[in-house]
N, C-alpha and C positions, 0 to 999 in steps of 0.2 A: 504493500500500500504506500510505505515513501516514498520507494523508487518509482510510483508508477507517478507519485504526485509533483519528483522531482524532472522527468520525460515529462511532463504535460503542463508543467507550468509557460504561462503564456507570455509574460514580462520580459526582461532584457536579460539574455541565461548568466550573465554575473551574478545575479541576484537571485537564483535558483539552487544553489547551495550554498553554504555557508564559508567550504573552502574555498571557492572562488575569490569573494573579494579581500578574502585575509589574507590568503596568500600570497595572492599578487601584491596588494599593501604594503605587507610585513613586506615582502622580498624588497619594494621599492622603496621604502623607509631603512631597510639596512643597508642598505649601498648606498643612498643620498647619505646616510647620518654618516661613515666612515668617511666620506667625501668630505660631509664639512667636520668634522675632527681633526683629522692629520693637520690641516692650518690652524686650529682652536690649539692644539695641542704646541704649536711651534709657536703660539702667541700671534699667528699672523690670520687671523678671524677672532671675532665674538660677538654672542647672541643675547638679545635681551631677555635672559634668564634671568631669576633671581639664583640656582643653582650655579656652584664652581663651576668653569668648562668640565673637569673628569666627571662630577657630580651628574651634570648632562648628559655625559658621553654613557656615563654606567646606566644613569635609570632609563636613557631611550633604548638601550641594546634591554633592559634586562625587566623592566617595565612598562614599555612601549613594544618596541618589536615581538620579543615573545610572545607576549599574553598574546599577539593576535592570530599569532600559528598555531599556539594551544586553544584557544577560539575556534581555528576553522577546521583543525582536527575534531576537536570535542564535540562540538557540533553536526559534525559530518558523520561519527561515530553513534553516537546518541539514537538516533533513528533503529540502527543495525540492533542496536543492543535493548531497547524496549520494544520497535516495533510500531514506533508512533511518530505520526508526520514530523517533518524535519521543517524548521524555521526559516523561511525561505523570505523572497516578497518586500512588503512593506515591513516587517518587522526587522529583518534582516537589513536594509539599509537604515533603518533608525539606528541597529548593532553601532552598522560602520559608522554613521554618521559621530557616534557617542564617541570610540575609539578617534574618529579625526580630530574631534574638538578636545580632546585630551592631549595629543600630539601639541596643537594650537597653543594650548593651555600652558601648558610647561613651558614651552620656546618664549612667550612672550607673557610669562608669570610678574618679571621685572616692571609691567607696563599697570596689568589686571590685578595682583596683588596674590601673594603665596596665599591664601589662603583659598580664596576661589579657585587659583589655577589645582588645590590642594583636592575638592569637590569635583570641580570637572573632569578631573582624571581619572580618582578611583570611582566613578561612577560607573566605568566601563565594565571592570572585575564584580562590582556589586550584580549588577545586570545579566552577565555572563554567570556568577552562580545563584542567583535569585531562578534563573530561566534552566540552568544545569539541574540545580537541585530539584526543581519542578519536573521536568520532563523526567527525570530519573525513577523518582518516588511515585509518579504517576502509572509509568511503564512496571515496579515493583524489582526492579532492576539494583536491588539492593547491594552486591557487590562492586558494583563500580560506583559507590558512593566518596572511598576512600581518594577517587581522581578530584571529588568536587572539595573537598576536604585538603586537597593541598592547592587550588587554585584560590581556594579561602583562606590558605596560608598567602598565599602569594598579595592579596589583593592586602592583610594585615601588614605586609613586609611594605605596599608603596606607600601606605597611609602613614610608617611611622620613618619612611625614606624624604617623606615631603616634612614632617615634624623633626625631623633629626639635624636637617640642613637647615631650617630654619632657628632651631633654637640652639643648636653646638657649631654650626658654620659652615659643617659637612658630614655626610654623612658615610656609615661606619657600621652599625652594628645591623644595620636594616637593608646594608650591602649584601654582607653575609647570609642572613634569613632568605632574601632573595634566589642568590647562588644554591644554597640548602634546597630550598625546594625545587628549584630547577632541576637540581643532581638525582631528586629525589621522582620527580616525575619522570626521566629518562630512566630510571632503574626500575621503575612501574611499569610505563605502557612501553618503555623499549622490551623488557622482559616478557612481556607479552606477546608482542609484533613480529620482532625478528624470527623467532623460535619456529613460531605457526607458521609464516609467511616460507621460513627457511625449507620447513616441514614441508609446506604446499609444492615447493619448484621442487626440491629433490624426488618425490614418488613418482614425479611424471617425468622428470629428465636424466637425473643421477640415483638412481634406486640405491642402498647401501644404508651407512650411518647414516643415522636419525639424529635431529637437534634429542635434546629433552625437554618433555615440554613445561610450563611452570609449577614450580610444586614449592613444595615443605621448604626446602634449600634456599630457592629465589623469596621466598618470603622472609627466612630467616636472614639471608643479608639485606636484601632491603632494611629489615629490622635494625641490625647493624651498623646501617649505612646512616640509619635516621639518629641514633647513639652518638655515633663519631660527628657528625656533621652538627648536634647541638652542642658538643662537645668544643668545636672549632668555632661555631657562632661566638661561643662564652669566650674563649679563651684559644685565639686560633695559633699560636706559636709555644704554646706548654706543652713538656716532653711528651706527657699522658695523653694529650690530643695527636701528637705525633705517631705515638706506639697504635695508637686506635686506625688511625688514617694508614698506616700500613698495613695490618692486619684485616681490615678492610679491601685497602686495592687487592691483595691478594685473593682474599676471596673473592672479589669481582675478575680476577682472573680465571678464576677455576670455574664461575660462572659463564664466562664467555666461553671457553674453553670446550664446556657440553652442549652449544649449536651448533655444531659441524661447520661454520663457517669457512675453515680451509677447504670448502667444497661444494663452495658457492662462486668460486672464481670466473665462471663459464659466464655470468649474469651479473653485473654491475650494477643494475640493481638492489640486488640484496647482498652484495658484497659490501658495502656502501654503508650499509646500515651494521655489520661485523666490525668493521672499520671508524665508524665517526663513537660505536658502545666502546669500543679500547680506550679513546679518552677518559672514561669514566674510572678507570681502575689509575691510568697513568694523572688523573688527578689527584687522587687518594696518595699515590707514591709521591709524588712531588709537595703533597703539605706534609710528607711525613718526614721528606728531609728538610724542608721550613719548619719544623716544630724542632727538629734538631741540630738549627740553626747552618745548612747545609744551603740553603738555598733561597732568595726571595718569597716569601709567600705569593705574590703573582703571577710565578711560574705554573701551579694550580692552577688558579682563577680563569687562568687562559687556554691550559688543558680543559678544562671543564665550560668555559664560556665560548670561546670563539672555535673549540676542537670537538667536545662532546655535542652540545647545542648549535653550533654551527653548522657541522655535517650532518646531524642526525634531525635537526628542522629541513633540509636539502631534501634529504633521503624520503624522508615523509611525508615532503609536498611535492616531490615528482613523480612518486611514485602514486600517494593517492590525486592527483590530477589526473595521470593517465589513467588509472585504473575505474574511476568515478565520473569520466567521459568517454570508455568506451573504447581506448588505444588499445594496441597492445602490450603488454608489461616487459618491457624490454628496455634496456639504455641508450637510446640512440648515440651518435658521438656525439653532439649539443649536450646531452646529458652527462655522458663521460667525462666534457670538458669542465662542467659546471663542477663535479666533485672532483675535481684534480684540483682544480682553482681553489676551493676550500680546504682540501686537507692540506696544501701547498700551501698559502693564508696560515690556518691554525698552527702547522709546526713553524713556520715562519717565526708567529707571535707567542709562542713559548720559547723558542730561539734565543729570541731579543731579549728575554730575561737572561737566560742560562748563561750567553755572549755578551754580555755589554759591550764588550770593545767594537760589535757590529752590531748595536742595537739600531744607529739609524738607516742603514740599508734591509736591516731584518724587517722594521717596522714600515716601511714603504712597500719590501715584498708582500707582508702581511695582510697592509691595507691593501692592496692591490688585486689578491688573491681574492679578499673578502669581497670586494667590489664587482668582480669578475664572476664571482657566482652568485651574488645575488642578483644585479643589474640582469646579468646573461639568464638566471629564468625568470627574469619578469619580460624579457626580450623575446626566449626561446616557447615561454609558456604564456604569457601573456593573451595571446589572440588564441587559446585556445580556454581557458580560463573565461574572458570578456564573450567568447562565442564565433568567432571565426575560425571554425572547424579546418575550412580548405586551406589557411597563412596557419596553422598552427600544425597542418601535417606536411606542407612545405619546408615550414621553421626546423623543423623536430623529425622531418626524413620517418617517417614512421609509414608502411606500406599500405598496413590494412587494421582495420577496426580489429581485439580481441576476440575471438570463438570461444 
């Protein structure tokens, strides 16, 4: 019944699912905001924020762009998993509309006053789990409440990210909350995703090892994960956070480790998705030689920000774009290039921690990288996303609709 109600909507097909315009947004807002950085950062730009430029730079990558990938995911998900129409339409551009004027809000807070820009911001995350929790509890869809429940984390983390910068200068501890829960939803629905998805190519192509699929294990690091990571919120350079944050990555190794991923190579694809969850472990190791005074604590932040989150937002809106218009689930090379570009970006900008002596070539490749894939699928997906089916299988080289 969704699917049929999402084929027969009659409006402008952007606005016929939910990932449509967030993904295209989000992709287009993180390639613009890296663009105007790299000069905010050199002192040679600035905005009329009341936020430091980094202040800026952090909360658009980390409470601006996100939320709106996790928006057109959850949303696009939501339907599959209760069974009841998807928010399409007019409701769905009031979404985006809410989310733009939040962007608005923050850039020119300096003019309208922190405190409004404070409101119009998190009213987006209010509305996205006001409408999550609803549709959830309605459909009886009671295990994936704990998704709504970290996006209500997330919406708590920008409310005290806009009160942090205002009444300490900058903010710091609402940084971190943020980060957490991001770490913390990739270790959720990525545990979920990759596994099955992995599961679904190998029977029909590569017959053999099996992922595993998620159980007792993935629940108890996640557990773990959620431990060490309030662990690090409190107190993120103390030995004990250190010992935790390795003990951790490793099991997040042993976790990756049981979805056959080394045999997924044939499909880039979902190789893609094997590759952007490795960040996730090599974040945990890298605050655990920060807790042991081995290494910048940034060096994390950027394994887990622009490396984990970076490629594995890529992964899951090329993939469910094509998959949720009907392509085939394949990597064209537009799509190959876009996660070269990113995973090329993210070790870049962990790099430039670990090298300082070449941090400002690191951080140009970085930006660059990052710019090149998100730009490139708002470029390569874009007209297929907005509804120009025939410029979007030109773009993207794709032969024939999936069987």
């Amino acid at each position: 019944m969704a699917a049929a109600r999402s084929r027969n909507f009659e409006g402008w097909p952007l606005f016929a699912n939910s990932f449509r315009p967030f993904f295209l947004l989000a992709a287009i807002q993180a390639g613009l905001s890296i663009l105007v950085w790299l000069p905010m950062f050199y002192g040679e730009l600035s905005v009329t924020s009341t936020f430091a430029p980094r202040d800026w730079h952090v909360h658009e990558m980390l409470y601006g762009f996100l939320p709106a990938v996790v928006t057109g995911f959850l949303f696009t998900a939501i339907p599959n998993w209760t069974g009841r129409l998807p928010i399409n339409g007019t409701s769905l551009g009031a979404l985006v509309a809410v989310w733009l004027a939040g962007r608005a809000a923050v850039i020119l807070s300096a003019d309208i006053g922190w405190a409004f820009a404070l409101a119009v911001d998190a009213a987006f995350l209010a509305l996205v789990v006001a409408a999550a929790t609803r549709e959830i509890i309605a459909g009886g869809n009671w295990r994936n409440l704990p998704v709504v429940g970290l996006v209500l984390a997330l919406l708590a983390g920008n409310v005290a990210f806009h009160l942090e910068a205002h009444y300490e200068g900058a903010a710091d501890v609402s940084i971190r909350v943020g980060i957490g829960v991001v770490v913390l939803l990739i270790s959720l629905i990525g545990g979920r995703i990759i596994p099955s998805f992995t599961r679904n190519w190998l029977v029909k192509v590569n017959p053999g090892r099996l992922p595993v699929p998620f159980g007792r294990f993935d629940g108890a690091v996640i557990g773990c994960s959620a431990l060490a990571l309030i662990s690090w919120i409190v107190a993120p350079l103390n030995v004990v956070t250190g010992i935790a944050m390795a003990l951790v990555g490793v099991l997040h190794l042993v976790r990756l480790s049981r979805w056959a991923g080394d045999r997924t190579s044939r499909e880039r694809l979902l190789l893609v998705l094997h590759v952007g969850y490795g960040f996730v472990p090599l974040g945990f190791l890298l605050h655990a030689a920060a807790g042991f005074g081995a290494l910048p604590p940034s060096a994390g932040i950027h394994a887990w920000m622009a490396g984990a989150a970076g490629t594995m937002t890529l992964a899951v809106m090329t993939r469910a774009s094509l998959g949720h218009t009907g392509q085939a689930l394949t990597a064209s090379p537009a799509t190959q290039a876009i996660y070269l570009a990113i995973i090329v970006g993210a070790l870049a900008r962990v790099a430039a921690v670990v090298l300082p002596a070449h941090s400002n070539a690191l951080l140009h490749i970085a930006a660059c990288g990052w710019v090149l894939a998100f730009l490139g699928f708002a470029i390569a997906f874009g007209p297929l996303l907005a509804g120009s089916r025939w410029r979007a299988l030109a773009t993207l080289g794709a032969a024939a609709p999936a069987r």
